[in-house]
C-alpha positions as a printed Julia matrix, in Angstrom:
265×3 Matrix{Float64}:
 151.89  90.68  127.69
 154.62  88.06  126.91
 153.64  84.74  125.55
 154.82  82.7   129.07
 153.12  84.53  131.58
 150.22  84.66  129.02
 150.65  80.45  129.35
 150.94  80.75  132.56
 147.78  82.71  133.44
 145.97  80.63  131.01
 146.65  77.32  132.81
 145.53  78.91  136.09
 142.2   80.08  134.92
 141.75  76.43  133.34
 142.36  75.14  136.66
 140.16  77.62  138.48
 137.15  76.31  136.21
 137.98  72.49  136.71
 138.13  73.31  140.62
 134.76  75.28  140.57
 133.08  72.78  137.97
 133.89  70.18  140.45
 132.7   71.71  143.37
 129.08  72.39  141.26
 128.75  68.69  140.63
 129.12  67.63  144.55
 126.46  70.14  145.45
 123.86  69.4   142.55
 124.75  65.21  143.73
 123.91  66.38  147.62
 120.41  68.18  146.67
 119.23  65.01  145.1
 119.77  63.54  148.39
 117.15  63.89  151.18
 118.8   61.59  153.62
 119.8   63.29  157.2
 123.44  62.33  156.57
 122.96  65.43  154.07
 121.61  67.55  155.89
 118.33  68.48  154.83
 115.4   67.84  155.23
 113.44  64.63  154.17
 110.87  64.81  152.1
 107.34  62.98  151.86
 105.77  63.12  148.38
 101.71  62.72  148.99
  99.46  62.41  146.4
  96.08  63.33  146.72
  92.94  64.8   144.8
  92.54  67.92  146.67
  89.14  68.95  145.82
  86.9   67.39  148.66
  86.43  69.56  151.51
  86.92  69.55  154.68
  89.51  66.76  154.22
  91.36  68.01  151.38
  91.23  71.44  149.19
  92.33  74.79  148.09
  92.3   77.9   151.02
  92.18  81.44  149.08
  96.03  82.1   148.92
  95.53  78.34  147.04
  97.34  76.13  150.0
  96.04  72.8   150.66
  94.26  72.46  153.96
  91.73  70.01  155.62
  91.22  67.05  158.04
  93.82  64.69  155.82
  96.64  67.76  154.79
  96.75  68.57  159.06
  96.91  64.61  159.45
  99.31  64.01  157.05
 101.14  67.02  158.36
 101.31  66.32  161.77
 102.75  62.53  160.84
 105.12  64.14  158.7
 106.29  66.6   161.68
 106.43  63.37  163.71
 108.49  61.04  161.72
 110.49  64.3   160.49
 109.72  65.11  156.59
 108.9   67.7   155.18
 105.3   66.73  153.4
 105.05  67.89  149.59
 101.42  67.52  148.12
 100.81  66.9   144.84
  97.21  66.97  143.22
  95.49  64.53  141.03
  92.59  63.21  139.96
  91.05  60.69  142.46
  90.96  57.66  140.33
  94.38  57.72  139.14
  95.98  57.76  142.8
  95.51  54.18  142.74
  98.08  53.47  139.85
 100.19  56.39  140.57
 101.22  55.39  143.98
 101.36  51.38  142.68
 103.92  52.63  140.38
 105.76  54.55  143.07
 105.0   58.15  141.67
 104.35  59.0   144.74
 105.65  57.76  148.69
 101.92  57.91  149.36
  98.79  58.89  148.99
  96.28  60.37  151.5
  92.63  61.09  150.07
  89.45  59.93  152.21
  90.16  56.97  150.37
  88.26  54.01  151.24
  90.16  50.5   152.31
  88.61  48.11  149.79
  89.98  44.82  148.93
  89.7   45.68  144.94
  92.22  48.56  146.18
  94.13  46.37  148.35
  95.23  44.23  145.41
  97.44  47.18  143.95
  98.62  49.23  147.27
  99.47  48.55  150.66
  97.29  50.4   153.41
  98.08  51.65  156.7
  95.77  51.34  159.72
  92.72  52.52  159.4
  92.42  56.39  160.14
  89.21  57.5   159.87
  84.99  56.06  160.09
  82.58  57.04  157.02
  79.79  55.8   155.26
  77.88  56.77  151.9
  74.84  59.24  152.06
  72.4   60.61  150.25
  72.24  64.36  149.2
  69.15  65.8   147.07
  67.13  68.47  147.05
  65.0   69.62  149.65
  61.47  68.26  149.0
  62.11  65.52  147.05
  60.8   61.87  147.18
  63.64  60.23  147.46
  63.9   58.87  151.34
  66.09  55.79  151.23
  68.83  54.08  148.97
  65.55  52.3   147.42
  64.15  54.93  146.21
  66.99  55.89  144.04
  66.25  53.08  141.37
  64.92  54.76  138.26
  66.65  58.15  138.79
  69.82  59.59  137.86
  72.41  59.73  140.11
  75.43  61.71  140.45
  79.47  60.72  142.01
  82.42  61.12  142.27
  84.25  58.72  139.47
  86.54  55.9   140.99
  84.39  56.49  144.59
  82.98  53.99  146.77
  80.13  56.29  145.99
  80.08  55.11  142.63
  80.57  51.26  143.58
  77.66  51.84  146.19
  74.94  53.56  143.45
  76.33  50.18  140.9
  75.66  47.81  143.74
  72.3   49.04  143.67
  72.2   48.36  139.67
  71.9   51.92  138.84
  74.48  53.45  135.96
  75.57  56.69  138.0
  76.87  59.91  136.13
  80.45  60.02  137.03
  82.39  63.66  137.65
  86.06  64.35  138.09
  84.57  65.97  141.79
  82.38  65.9   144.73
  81.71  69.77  143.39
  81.05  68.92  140.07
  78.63  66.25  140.81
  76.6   68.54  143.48
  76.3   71.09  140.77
  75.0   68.77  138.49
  72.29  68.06  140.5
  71.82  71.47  141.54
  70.96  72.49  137.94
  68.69  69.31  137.48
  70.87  67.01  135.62
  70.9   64.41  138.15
  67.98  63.9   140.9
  70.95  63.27  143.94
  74.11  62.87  144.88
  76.01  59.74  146.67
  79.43  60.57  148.77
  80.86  60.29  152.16
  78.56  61.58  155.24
  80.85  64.36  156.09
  81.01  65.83  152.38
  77.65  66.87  152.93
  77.13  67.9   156.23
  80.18  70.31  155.92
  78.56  71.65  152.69
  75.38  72.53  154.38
  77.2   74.02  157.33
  79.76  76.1   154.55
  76.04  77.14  152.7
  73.72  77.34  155.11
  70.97  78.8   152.43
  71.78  75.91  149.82
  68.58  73.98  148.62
  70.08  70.75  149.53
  69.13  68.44  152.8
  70.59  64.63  153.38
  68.79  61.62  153.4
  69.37  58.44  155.97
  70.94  55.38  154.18
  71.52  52.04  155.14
  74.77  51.78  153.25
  77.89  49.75  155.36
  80.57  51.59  157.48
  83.78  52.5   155.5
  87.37  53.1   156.85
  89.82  55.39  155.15
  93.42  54.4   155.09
  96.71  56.13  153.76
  98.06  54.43  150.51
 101.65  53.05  149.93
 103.51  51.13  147.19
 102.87  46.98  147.93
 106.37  46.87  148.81
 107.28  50.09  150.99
 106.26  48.36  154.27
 108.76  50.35  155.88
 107.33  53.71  155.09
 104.02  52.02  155.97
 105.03  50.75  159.36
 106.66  54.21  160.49
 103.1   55.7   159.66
 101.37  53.12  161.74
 103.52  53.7   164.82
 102.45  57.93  163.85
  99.27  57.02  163.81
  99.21  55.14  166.76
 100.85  58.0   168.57
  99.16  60.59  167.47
  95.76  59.06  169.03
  97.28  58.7   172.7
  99.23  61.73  172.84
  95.56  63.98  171.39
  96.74  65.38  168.35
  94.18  63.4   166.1
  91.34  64.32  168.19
  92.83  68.24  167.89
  92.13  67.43  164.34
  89.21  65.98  164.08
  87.57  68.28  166.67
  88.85  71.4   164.75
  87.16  69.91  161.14
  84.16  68.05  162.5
  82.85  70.24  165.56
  83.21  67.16  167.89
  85.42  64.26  169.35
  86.93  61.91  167.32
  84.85  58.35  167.87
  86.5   54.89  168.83
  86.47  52.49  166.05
Protein backbone atom coordinates (compact mmCIF):
# COMPACT_ATOMS: atom_id res chain seq x y z
CA UNK A 1 0.00 0.00 0.00
CA UNK A 2 1.66 3.45 -0.55
CA UNK A 3 2.52 5.56 2.39
CA UNK A 4 -0.38 8.49 1.41
CA UNK A 5 -3.30 6.52 1.01
CA UNK A 6 -1.95 4.54 4.05
CA UNK A 7 -2.18 8.41 5.81
CA UNK A 8 -5.07 8.84 4.40
CA UNK A 9 -6.98 5.77 5.61
CA UNK A 10 -5.41 6.23 8.90
CA UNK A 11 -6.90 9.70 9.51
CA UNK A 12 -10.33 8.36 8.54
CA UNK A 13 -10.42 5.53 10.94
CA UNK A 14 -9.18 8.14 13.70
CA UNK A 15 -12.08 10.11 12.84
CA UNK A 16 -14.52 7.23 12.71
CA UNK A 17 -13.51 6.47 16.50
CA UNK A 18 -13.74 10.22 17.68
CA UNK A 19 -17.32 10.28 15.89
CA UNK A 20 -18.45 6.93 17.55
CA UNK A 21 -16.67 7.78 21.01
CA UNK A 22 -18.75 10.82 20.94
CA UNK A 23 -21.87 9.44 20.16
CA UNK A 24 -21.19 6.71 23.34
CA UNK A 25 -20.79 9.60 25.74
CA UNK A 26 -24.33 11.36 24.76
CA UNK A 27 -26.08 8.07 25.28
CA UNK A 28 -24.33 6.92 28.63
CA UNK A 29 -25.18 11.13 29.75
CA UNK A 30 -29.09 10.39 28.57
CA UNK A 31 -29.44 6.97 30.71
CA UNK A 32 -28.45 8.82 33.79
CA UNK A 33 -31.35 10.91 33.09
CA UNK A 34 -34.89 9.80 34.11
CA UNK A 35 -36.61 13.00 33.23
CA UNK A 36 -39.57 12.66 30.42
CA UNK A 37 -37.69 15.17 28.24
CA UNK A 38 -35.47 11.85 27.78
CA UNK A 39 -37.62 9.69 27.18
CA UNK A 40 -37.78 7.10 29.62
CA UNK A 41 -39.23 6.28 32.15
CA UNK A 42 -38.99 7.86 35.72
CA UNK A 43 -37.99 6.08 38.32
CA UNK A 44 -39.07 5.86 42.15
CA UNK A 45 -36.38 4.37 44.41
CA UNK A 46 -38.42 2.81 47.65
CA UNK A 47 -36.81 1.52 50.41
CA UNK A 48 -38.31 -0.88 52.51
CA UNK A 49 -37.62 -4.00 54.84
CA UNK A 50 -39.46 -6.54 52.93
CA UNK A 51 -39.87 -9.24 55.36
CA UNK A 52 -43.34 -8.52 57.05
CA UNK A 53 -46.13 -10.11 55.39
CA UNK A 54 -48.92 -9.32 54.01
CA UNK A 55 -47.61 -5.74 53.56
CA UNK A 56 -44.27 -6.38 52.33
CA UNK A 57 -42.21 -9.75 51.34
CA UNK A 58 -40.72 -12.25 49.07
CA UNK A 59 -43.41 -14.42 46.55
CA UNK A 60 -41.58 -17.83 45.40
CA UNK A 61 -40.04 -16.52 42.06
CA UNK A 62 -38.53 -13.89 45.01
CA UNK A 63 -40.69 -10.60 43.79
CA UNK A 64 -41.83 -8.28 46.35
CA UNK A 65 -45.56 -8.30 46.90
CA UNK A 66 -48.05 -7.17 49.67
CA UNK A 67 -50.55 -4.48 50.85
CA UNK A 68 -47.59 -1.57 50.71
CA UNK A 69 -45.56 -2.97 47.20
CA UNK A 70 -49.49 -2.87 45.34
CA UNK A 71 -49.87 0.65 47.16
CA UNK A 72 -46.77 1.92 46.33
CA UNK A 73 -47.28 0.49 42.90
CA UNK A 74 -50.42 1.76 42.05
CA UNK A 75 -49.10 5.54 43.18
CA UNK A 76 -46.22 4.96 41.14
CA UNK A 77 -48.54 3.96 37.99
CA UNK A 78 -50.44 7.14 38.92
CA UNK A 79 -47.89 9.79 39.13
CA UNK A 80 -45.96 7.78 36.23
CA UNK A 81 -42.59 6.04 37.66
CA UNK A 82 -41.52 3.18 37.40
CA UNK A 83 -41.16 1.93 41.32
CA UNK A 84 -37.68 0.15 42.11
CA UNK A 85 -37.62 -1.58 45.64
CA UNK A 86 -34.79 -1.91 47.48
CA UNK A 87 -34.57 -4.03 50.81
CA UNK A 88 -33.19 -3.17 54.14
CA UNK A 89 -33.26 -3.66 57.47
CA UNK A 90 -36.19 -1.83 59.21
CA UNK A 91 -34.29 0.33 61.54
CA UNK A 92 -31.95 1.76 59.17
CA UNK A 93 -34.79 3.15 56.73
CA UNK A 94 -34.97 5.96 58.99
CA UNK A 95 -31.36 7.33 58.23
CA UNK A 96 -31.23 6.01 54.81
CA UNK A 97 -34.05 7.96 53.44
CA UNK A 98 -32.87 11.22 55.84
CA UNK A 99 -29.77 11.02 53.87
CA UNK A 100 -31.59 10.75 50.57
CA UNK A 101 -30.49 7.07 49.73
CA UNK A 102 -33.57 6.55 48.84
CA UNK A 103 -36.81 8.93 47.21
CA UNK A 104 -38.77 7.08 49.88
CA UNK A 105 -39.53 4.65 51.96
CA UNK A 106 -42.75 2.58 52.39
CA UNK A 107 -42.72 -0.08 55.35
CA UNK A 108 -45.87 -0.28 57.80
CA UNK A 109 -43.96 2.26 59.37
CA UNK A 110 -45.51 4.01 62.14
CA UNK A 111 -45.89 8.12 62.13
CA UNK A 112 -44.14 8.96 65.40
CA UNK A 113 -42.90 12.29 66.31
CA UNK A 114 -39.27 10.73 67.33
CA UNK A 115 -39.46 9.72 63.44
CA UNK A 116 -40.84 12.91 62.39
CA UNK A 117 -37.74 14.77 63.56
CA UNK A 118 -35.54 13.09 60.73
CA UNK A 119 -38.17 12.50 57.67
CA UNK A 120 -41.04 14.08 56.29
CA UNK A 121 -44.35 11.91 56.19
CA UNK A 122 -47.12 11.80 53.87
CA UNK A 123 -50.77 11.45 54.91
CA UNK A 124 -51.54 8.89 56.81
CA UNK A 125 -52.27 5.56 54.80
CA UNK A 126 -53.15 2.99 56.85
CA UNK A 127 -54.90 2.18 60.87
CA UNK A 128 -52.89 -0.38 63.24
CA UNK A 129 -52.27 -1.00 66.66
CA UNK A 130 -49.80 -3.35 68.72
CA UNK A 131 -51.00 -6.92 69.79
CA UNK A 132 -50.16 -9.61 71.58
CA UNK A 133 -49.17 -13.07 70.08
CA UNK A 134 -48.27 -16.19 72.45
CA UNK A 135 -48.93 -19.47 72.67
CA UNK A 136 -52.10 -21.04 72.93
CA UNK A 137 -52.79 -21.73 76.65
CA UNK A 138 -50.79 -19.42 78.18
CA UNK A 139 -51.45 -16.93 81.09
CA UNK A 140 -50.72 -14.08 79.60
CA UNK A 141 -54.27 -12.12 78.89
CA UNK A 142 -53.43 -8.44 78.78
CA UNK A 143 -50.37 -6.02 78.23
CA UNK A 144 -50.14 -6.38 82.24
CA UNK A 145 -49.46 -9.53 82.36
CA UNK A 146 -46.40 -9.32 80.29
CA UNK A 147 -44.22 -7.75 83.19
CA UNK A 148 -41.77 -10.38 84.34
CA UNK A 149 -41.59 -12.33 81.03
CA UNK A 150 -39.55 -12.15 78.07
CA UNK A 151 -40.72 -10.61 75.23
CA UNK A 152 -39.91 -10.75 71.70
CA UNK A 153 -39.93 -7.64 68.52
CA UNK A 154 -39.10 -6.49 65.89
CA UNK A 155 -35.89 -4.03 66.57
CA UNK A 156 -36.53 -0.23 65.75
CA UNK A 157 -40.64 -1.17 66.01
CA UNK A 158 -43.23 0.65 67.75
CA UNK A 159 -43.50 -2.85 69.05
CA UNK A 160 -40.40 -2.46 70.77
CA UNK A 161 -41.17 1.24 72.09
CA UNK A 162 -44.65 -0.24 73.26
CA UNK A 163 -43.03 -3.52 75.40
CA UNK A 164 -40.21 -0.39 76.85
CA UNK A 165 -43.15 1.79 77.73
CA UNK A 166 -44.27 -0.93 79.77
CA UNK A 167 -40.59 -1.09 81.48
CA UNK A 168 -39.86 -4.42 80.11
CA UNK A 169 -36.22 -4.95 78.18
CA UNK A 170 -37.67 -6.83 74.98
CA UNK A 171 -35.40 -9.25 72.86
CA UNK A 172 -34.95 -7.43 69.68
CA UNK A 173 -34.76 -9.47 66.04
CA UNK A 174 -33.84 -8.17 62.64
CA UNK A 175 -37.80 -9.64 61.81
CA UNK A 176 -41.33 -10.16 62.65
CA UNK A 177 -40.25 -14.02 61.59
CA UNK A 178 -37.40 -14.20 63.60
CA UNK A 179 -39.02 -12.98 66.68
CA UNK A 180 -42.19 -15.47 66.25
CA UNK A 181 -39.73 -18.26 66.01
CA UNK A 182 -38.11 -17.32 68.97
CA UNK A 183 -40.97 -17.71 70.85
CA UNK A 184 -42.05 -20.66 69.12
CA UNK A 185 -38.98 -22.58 70.40
CA UNK A 186 -39.43 -21.07 74.01
CA UNK A 187 -36.94 -18.35 74.07
CA UNK A 188 -39.35 -15.69 74.60
CA UNK A 189 -42.97 -16.21 76.32
CA UNK A 190 -44.75 -13.68 73.33
CA UNK A 191 -44.50 -11.62 70.74
CA UNK A 192 -45.55 -7.71 70.30
CA UNK A 193 -46.26 -6.37 66.50
CA UNK A 194 -48.92 -4.84 64.44
CA UNK A 195 -52.59 -6.54 64.62
CA UNK A 196 -52.51 -7.63 61.09
CA UNK A 197 -48.96 -9.45 61.36
CA UNK A 198 -50.67 -11.89 63.31
CA UNK A 199 -53.91 -12.46 62.14
CA UNK A 200 -52.49 -13.06 58.56
CA UNK A 201 -50.03 -15.56 60.17
CA UNK A 202 -52.73 -17.59 61.69
CA UNK A 203 -54.80 -17.45 58.54
CA UNK A 204 -51.25 -18.45 56.30
CA UNK A 205 -50.84 -21.49 59.30
CA UNK A 206 -53.92 -22.38 60.27
CA UNK A 207 -52.38 -25.45 62.54
CA UNK A 208 -49.71 -23.04 64.23
CA UNK A 209 -49.78 -23.17 68.15
CA UNK A 210 -50.14 -19.52 68.36
CA UNK A 211 -53.58 -17.46 69.28
CA UNK A 212 -53.67 -13.38 69.93
CA UNK A 213 -54.38 -11.70 72.92
CA UNK A 214 -56.63 -8.26 73.30
CA UNK A 215 -54.45 -5.19 74.23
CA UNK A 216 -55.20 -1.88 75.21
CA UNK A 217 -52.28 -0.39 73.36
CA UNK A 218 -53.15 3.24 71.29
CA UNK A 219 -54.14 3.37 67.53
CA UNK A 220 -51.12 3.82 65.14
CA UNK A 221 -51.08 5.32 61.55
CA UNK A 222 -48.57 4.28 58.95
CA UNK A 223 -47.24 6.88 56.64
CA UNK A 224 -44.79 6.80 53.54
CA UNK A 225 -41.29 8.35 54.39
CA UNK A 226 -39.50 11.20 52.45
CA UNK A 227 -36.30 13.27 52.84
CA UNK A 228 -37.30 16.62 55.27
CA UNK A 229 -36.87 18.60 52.28
CA UNK A 230 -38.51 16.68 49.19
CA UNK A 231 -41.97 18.21 49.87
CA UNK A 232 -42.54 18.03 46.34
CA UNK A 233 -42.25 14.33 45.97
CA UNK A 234 -44.29 14.29 49.20
CA UNK A 235 -47.11 16.45 47.99
CA UNK A 236 -47.52 14.50 44.54
CA UNK A 237 -48.00 11.33 46.84
CA UNK A 238 -50.61 13.04 48.90
CA UNK A 239 -52.70 14.14 45.93
CA UNK A 240 -52.11 9.83 44.87
CA UNK A 241 -53.22 9.04 47.88
CA UNK A 242 -56.03 11.12 47.98
CA UNK A 243 -57.08 9.80 44.62
CA UNK A 244 -56.61 6.57 44.94
CA UNK A 245 -59.32 6.48 47.95
CA UNK A 246 -62.21 8.16 45.78
CA UNK A 247 -61.57 6.56 42.60
CA UNK A 248 -61.50 2.59 44.80
CA UNK A 249 -58.22 1.45 44.10
CA UNK A 250 -57.07 1.48 47.86
CA UNK A 251 -60.03 -0.34 48.98
CA UNK A 252 -59.14 -2.99 45.84
CA UNK A 253 -56.10 -3.27 47.94
CA UNK A 254 -56.93 -3.51 51.09
CA UNK A 255 -59.89 -5.83 50.38
CA UNK A 256 -57.58 -8.20 48.34
CA UNK A 257 -54.85 -8.38 51.60
CA UNK A 258 -57.23 -8.04 54.51
CA UNK A 259 -60.51 -10.02 53.45
CA UNK A 260 -62.62 -6.82 54.03
CA UNK A 261 -63.24 -3.00 53.33
CA UNK A 262 -60.84 -0.60 54.00
CA UNK A 263 -62.17 1.50 57.33
CA UNK A 264 -62.54 5.43 57.53
CA UNK A 265 -60.00 6.98 59.68
Amino acid sequence: MKKGLHKVLVALVVMSLLALTGCGGSQAQQSGNNSSASGEEKVLKVGSAIEYAPFEFMDEKNNPVGFDIDLMNAIGEDLGYKVVFESAVFDTLVGAVALGNYDCVISAMTITKERAQSVLFSDPYFESAQIIAVKKGTDIKSEQDLVGKNVAVQQGTTGQFAVQDLGIDPRKFETIADAINDMMIGGSEAVVADTPIFYYYIAQNPNVNLEVVPSNFEKEYFGIAFKKDNTELAEKVNASLKKLKENGKYNEIYKKWFNEDAPEF
